[in-house]
C-alpha positions as CSV (number, residue, x, y, z in Angstrom):
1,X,-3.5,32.9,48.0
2,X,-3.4,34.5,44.6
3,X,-0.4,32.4,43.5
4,X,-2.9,29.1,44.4
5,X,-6.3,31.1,42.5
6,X,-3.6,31.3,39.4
7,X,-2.4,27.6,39.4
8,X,-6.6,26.5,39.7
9,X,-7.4,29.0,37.1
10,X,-4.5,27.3,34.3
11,X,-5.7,24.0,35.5
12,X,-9.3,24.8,34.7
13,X,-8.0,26.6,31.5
14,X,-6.0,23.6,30.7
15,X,-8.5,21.2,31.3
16,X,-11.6,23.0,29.6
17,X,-8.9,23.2,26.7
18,X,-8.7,18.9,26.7
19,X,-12.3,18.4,26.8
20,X,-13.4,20.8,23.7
21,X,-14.3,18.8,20.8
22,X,-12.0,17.9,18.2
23,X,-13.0,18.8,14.9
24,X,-11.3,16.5,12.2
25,X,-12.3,17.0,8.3
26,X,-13.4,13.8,6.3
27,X,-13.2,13.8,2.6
28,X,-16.3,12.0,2.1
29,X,-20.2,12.7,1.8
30,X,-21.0,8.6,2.6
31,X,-23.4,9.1,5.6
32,X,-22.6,5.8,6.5
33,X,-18.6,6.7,6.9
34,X,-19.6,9.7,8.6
35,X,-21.8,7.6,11.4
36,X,-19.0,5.4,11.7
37,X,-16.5,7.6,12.0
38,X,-18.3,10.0,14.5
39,X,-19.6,7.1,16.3
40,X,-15.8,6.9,17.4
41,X,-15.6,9.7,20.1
42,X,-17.9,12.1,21.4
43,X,-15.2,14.2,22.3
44,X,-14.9,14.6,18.1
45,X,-16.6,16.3,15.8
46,X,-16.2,14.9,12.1
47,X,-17.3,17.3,9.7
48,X,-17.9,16.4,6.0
49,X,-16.2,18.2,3.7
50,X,-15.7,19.1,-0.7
51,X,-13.0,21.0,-2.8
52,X,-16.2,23.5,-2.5
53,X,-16.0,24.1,1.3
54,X,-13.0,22.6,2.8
55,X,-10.3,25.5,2.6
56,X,-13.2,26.7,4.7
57,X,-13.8,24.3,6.9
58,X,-9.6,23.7,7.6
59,X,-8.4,26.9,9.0
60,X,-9.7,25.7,12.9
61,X,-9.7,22.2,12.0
62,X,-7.3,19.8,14.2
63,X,-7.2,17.0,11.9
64,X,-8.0,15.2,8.7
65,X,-9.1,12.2,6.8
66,X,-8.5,12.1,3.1
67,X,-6.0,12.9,0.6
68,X,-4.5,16.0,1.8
69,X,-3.3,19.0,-0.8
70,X,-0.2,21.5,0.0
71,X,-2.6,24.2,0.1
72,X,-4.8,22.4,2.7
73,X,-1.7,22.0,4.9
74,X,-0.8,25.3,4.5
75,X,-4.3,26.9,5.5
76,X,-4.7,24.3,8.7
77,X,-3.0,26.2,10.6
78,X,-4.2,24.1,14.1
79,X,-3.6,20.5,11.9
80,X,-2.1,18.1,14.5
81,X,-3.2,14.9,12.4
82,X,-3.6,13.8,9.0
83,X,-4.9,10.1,7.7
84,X,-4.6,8.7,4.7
85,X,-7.3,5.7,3.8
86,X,-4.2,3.7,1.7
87,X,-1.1,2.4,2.7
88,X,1.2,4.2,0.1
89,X,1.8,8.1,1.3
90,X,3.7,9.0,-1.7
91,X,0.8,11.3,-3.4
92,X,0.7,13.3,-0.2
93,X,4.1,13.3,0.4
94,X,5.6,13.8,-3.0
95,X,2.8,15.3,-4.8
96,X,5.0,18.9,-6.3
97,X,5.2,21.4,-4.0
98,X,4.1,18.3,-1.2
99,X,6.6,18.9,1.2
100,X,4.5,21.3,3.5
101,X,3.4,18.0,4.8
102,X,6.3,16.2,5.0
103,X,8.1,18.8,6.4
104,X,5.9,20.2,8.8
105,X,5.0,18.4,12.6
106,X,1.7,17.7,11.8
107,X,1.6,13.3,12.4
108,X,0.8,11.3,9.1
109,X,-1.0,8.0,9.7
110,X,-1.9,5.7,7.1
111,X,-3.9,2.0,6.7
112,X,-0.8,-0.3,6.2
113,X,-1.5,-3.9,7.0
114,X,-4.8,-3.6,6.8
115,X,-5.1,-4.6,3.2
116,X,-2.6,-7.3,3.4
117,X,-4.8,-10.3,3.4
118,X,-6.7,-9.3,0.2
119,X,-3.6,-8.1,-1.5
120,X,-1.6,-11.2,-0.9
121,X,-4.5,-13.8,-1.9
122,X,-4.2,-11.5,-5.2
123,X,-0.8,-12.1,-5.8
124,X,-0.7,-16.0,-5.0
125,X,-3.5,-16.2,-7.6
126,X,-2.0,-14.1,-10.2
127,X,1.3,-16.4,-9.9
128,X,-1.0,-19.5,-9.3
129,X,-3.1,-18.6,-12.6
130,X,-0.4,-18.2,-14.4
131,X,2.2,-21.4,-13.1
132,X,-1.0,-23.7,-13.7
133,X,-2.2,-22.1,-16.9
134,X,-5.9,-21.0,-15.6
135,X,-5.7,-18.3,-17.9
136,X,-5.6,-20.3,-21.1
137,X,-8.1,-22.6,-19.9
138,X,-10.5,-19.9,-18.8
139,X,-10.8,-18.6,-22.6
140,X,-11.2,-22.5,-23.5
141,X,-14.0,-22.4,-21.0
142,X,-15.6,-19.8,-23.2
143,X,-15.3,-21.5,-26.2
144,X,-17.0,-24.6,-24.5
145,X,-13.1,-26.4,-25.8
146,X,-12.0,-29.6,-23.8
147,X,-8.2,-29.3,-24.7
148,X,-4.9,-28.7,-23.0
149,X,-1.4,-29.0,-24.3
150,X,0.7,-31.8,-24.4
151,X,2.9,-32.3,-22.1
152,X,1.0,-29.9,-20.0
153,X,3.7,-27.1,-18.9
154,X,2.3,-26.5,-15.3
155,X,4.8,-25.5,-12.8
156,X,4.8,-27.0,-9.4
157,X,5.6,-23.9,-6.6
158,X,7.0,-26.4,-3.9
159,X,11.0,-26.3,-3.8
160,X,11.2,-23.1,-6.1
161,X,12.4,-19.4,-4.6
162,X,10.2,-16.4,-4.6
163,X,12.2,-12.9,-3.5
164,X,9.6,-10.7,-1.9
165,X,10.4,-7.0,-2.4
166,X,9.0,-5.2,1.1
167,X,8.3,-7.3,3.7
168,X,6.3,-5.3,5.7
169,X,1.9,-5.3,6.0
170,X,2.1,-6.5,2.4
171,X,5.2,-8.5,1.9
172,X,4.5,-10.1,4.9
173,X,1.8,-11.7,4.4
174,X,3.1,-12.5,0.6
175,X,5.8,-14.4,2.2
176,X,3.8,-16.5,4.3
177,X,1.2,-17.7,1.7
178,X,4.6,-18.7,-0.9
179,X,6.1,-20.5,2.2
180,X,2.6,-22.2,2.5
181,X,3.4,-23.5,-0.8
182,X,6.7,-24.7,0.0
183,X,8.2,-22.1,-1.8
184,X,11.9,-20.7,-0.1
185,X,11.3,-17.4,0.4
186,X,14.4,-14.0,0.5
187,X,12.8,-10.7,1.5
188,X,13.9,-7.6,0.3
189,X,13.8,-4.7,2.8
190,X,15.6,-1.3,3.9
191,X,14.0,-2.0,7.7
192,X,15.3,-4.3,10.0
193,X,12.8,-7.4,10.1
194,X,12.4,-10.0,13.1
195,X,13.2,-13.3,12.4
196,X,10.4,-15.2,10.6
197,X,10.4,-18.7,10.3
198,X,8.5,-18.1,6.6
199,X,12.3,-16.1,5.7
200,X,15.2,-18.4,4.5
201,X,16.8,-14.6,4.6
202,X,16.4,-10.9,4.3
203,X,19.1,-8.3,2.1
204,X,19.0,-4.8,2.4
205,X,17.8,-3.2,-1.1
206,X,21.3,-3.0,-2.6
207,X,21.7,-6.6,-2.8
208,X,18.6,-7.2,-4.6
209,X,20.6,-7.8,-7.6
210,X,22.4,-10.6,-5.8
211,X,19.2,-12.6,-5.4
212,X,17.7,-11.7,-8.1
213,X,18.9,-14.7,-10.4
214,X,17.7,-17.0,-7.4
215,X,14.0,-16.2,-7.9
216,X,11.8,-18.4,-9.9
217,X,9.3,-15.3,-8.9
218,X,9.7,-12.1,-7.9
219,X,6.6,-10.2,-6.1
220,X,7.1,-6.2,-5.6
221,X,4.9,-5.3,-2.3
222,X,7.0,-2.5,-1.7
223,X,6.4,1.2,-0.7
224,X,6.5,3.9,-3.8
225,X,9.3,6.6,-2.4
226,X,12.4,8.3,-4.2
227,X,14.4,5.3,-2.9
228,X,12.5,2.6,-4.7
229,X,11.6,4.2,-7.8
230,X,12.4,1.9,-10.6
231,X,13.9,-0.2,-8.2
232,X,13.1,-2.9,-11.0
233,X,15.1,-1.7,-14.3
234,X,16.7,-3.2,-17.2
235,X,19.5,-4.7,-15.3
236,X,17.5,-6.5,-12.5
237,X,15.2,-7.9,-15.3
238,X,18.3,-9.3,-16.8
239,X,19.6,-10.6,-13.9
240,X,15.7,-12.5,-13.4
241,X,15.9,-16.1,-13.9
242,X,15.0,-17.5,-17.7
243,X,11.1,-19.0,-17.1
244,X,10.3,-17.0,-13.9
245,X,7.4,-14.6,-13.4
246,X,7.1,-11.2,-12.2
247,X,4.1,-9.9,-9.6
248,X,3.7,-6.4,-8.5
249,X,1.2,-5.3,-6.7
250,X,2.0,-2.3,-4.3
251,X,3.0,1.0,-7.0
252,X,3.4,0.7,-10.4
253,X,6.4,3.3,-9.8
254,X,8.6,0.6,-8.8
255,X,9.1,-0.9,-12.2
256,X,9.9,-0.1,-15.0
257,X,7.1,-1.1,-17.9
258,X,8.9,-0.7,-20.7
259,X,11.9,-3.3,-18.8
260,X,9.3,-5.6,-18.2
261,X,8.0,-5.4,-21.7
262,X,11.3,-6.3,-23.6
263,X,11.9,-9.0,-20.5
264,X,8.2,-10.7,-22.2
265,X,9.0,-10.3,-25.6
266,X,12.5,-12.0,-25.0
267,X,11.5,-14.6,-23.2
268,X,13.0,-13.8,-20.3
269,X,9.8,-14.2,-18.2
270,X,7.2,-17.0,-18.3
271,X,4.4,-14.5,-17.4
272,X,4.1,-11.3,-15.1
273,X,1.1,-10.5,-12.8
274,X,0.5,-6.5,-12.2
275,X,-2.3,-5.0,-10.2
276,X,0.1,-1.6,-10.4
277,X,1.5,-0.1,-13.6
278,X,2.9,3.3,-14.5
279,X,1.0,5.0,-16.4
280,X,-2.5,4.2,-14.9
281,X,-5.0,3.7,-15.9
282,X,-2.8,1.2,-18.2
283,X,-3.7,3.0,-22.0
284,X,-5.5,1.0,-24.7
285,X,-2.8,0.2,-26.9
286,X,-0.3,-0.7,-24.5
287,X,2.0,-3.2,-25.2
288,X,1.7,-4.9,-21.7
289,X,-2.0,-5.4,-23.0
290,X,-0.8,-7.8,-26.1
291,X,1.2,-11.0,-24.5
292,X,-1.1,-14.2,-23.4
293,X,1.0,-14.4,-20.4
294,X,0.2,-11.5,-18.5
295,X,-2.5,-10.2,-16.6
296,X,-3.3,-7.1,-15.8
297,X,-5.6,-5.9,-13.0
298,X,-7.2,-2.2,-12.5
299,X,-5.3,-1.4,-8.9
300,X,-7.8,-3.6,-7.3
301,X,-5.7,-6.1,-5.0
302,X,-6.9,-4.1,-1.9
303,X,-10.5,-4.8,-2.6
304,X,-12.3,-7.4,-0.6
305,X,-16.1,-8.1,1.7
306,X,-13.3,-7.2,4.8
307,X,-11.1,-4.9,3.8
308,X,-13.6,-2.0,4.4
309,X,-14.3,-3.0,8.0
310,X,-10.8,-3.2,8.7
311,X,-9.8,0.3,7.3
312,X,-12.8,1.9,9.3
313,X,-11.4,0.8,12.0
314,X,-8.0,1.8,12.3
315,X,-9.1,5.3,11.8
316,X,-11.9,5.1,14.7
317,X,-8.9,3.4,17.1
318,X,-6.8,6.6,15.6
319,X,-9.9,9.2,16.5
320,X,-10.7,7.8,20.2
321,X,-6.2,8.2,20.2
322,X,-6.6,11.8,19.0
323,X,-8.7,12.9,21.3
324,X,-7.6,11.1,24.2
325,X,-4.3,12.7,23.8
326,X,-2.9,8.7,23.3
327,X,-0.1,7.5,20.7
328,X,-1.6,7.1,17.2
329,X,-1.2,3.7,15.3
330,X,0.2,3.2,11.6
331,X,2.3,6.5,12.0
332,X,4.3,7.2,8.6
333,X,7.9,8.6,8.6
334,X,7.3,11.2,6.5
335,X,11.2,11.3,5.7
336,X,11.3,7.8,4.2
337,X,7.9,7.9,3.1
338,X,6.7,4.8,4.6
C-alpha cells in the first residue's frame, strides 16, 4: 500500500512538474512580438527582457529568444532552449569565449529557410541587374539620358553555369530560380543533398576549385563557420572564369574583400553583387565602393512584406514544441555550426 501511495505521489509530482509554465526570455520590448509570441502556448510564459534586467530574469528561465551572451548561458542554469531569429549561429557560437553554448546541452534552434525566398529574389536581381546592365541605365534614368552602348553588352543567363556555394534553405532556392533561367546549375555543399532535378551536380567543398573555372557566376549562400571562412581567396578568384560575376549573400566571412577587389580591378570579374562584406558596415572609403560594376547592399537580402510572418512563426511552432515536450524544428549542430 505505501509502495502504490509512493508511485501516485511521483506521478502527481511528475505531472504537476509538466504542466508548470515555461518561462522563456525574449530579447525584445515590441508588444506586438510579445502578443505573438505568448499567444503560442498558455502553458508559456514569455517574459520581455534588456541588458538591464536579463542576468536577472535568466537564472530560472527555461529558454530564450535572442542573441544569447556566454555570460547568459552561464547564469541560465535551467536553459533547455535557445533561438536565434537569423539563420547564421556563428555570433553565438563563435563569439570569444562562446563555447559555453556550443558546448553545453542546452538545443540551439535558428530561422533557416525561412528567409530563402527574399534572399534568393535578391541575388537573381543583383546578377540580373548587372548581366542586363540596369545599373547603368538607372543613373541614365536620373539624368533623363536616352542612350545605351553599342553593341549593347547584355548577357543572356540561358545555357551559362552558376556554382551555388551551400545548397541548403538559401542555396536552395538560389539554385532553382538560376535553373528557371536555364542556367546549369553545380552546388557546393559539405551535407549530403537529395537529388534535385534543378542540380546538374553537387562536390563536397574541397572540389570547389575544380568547378570553379566552370561558373559564369558564382553565388556564396553558405553558412559562416571555421570551415568556410575565406572559403573564397586569392586562388579560387583566379581560378573564376574571365567575364563572370560574383554574388554573396549569406556572411561576408566567406570571402575575402580584398581577393575580390584585385579580381575587379583585373578584370577578372564582369561585376560582383554583395549583400554581405567583412568589415560591415562596408567603410566609406572602401575600395569595393569605387567600381561601376558592383553593388553593394546593407545586409538586407532577408528583408521582405513575408519574411516577418514567417520567422514568427517558426518560433511559435518551436514554443507550443517546448512546452509540449515535442521535437524542435530548425535545430543547429552546434559542432558544425550550421
Amino acid at each position: 500500500m505505501n509502495r502504490l501511495l509512493q508511485v501516485i505521489a511521483v506521478c502527481a509530482l511528475t505531472a504537476s512538474s509538466f504542466a508548470q509554465s515555461k518561462k522563456i526570455l525574449l530579447e525584445s520590448n515590441d508588444p506586438a512580438l510579445l502578443k505573438q509570441l505568448q499567444s503560442a502556448s498558455a502553458k508559456a510564459t514569455i517574459v520581455p527582457v534588456t541588458s538591464e534586467n536579463v542576468m536577472r530574469e535568466i537564472a530560472d528561465a527555461d529558454a530564450f529568444i535572442g542573441s544569447i551572451k556566454p555570460e547568459h548561458v552561464r547564469a541560465g542554469k535551467k536553459l533547455q532552449w535557445v533561438q536565434i531569429m537569423s539563420a547564421g549561429a556563428e555570433r553565438v557560437l563563435h563569439l570569444a569565449g562562446g563555447n559555453d553554448l556550443r558546448d553545453s546541452k542546452i538545443i540551439l534552434t535558428n530561422n533557416q529557410i525561412v528567409q530563402g525566398p527574399e534572399i534568393a529574389d535578391h541575388a537573381m536581381g543583383m546578377l540580373l541587374m548587372l548581366t542586363r546592365h540596369l545599373h547603368t541605365f538607372y543613373l541614365n534614368t536620373q539624368q533623363e539620358v536616352w542612350q545605351a552602348p553599342r553593341p549593347f553588352p547584355g548577357i543572356e543567363l540561358n545555357g551559362r553555369t552558376a556554382v551555388v556555394i551551400g545548397v541548403g534553405g538559401i542555396g536552395t532556392q538560389i539554385a532553382f530560380r538560376a535553373w528557371a533561367h536555364g542556367m546549369t546549375v553545380i552546388g557546393v555543399d559539405p551535407e549530403y543533398i537529395p537529388y534535385m532535378p534543378v542540380l546538374s551536380k553537387v562536390v563536397k567543398p574541397d572540389r570547389l576549385d575544380e568547378v570553379l573555372p566552370e561558373a559564369d557566376v558564382v553565388f556564396i549562400s553558405a553558412p559562416h563557420t571555421t570551415m568556410s571562412h575565406k572559403m573564397m581567396g586569392p586562388h579560387q578568384f583566379e581560378l573564376m572564369k574571365k567575364g563572370s560575376y560574383f554574388i554573396a549573400v549569406s556572411r561576408g566571412g566567406l570571402y575575402d574583400i580584398n581577393c575580390l577587389v584585385t579580381a575587379l580591378q583585373n578584370k577578372q570579374l564582369a561585376g560582383a553583387g554583395v549583400d554581405v562584406t567583412d568589415p560591415e558596415p562596408l567603410p566609406k572609403g572602401h575600395p569595393l565602393w569605387k567600381f561601376s560594376n558592383v553593388i553593394v547592399t546593407p545586409h538586407i537580402a532577408g528583408r521582405s512584406d513575408k519574411d516577418n510572418a514567417r520567422m514568427v512563426g517558426t518560433i511559435q511552432e518551436n514554443i507550443r514544441r517546448f512546452v509540449d515536450g515535442k521535437p524542435l524544428v530548425n535545430v543547429v549542430d552546434k559542432q558544425k555550426g550550421y
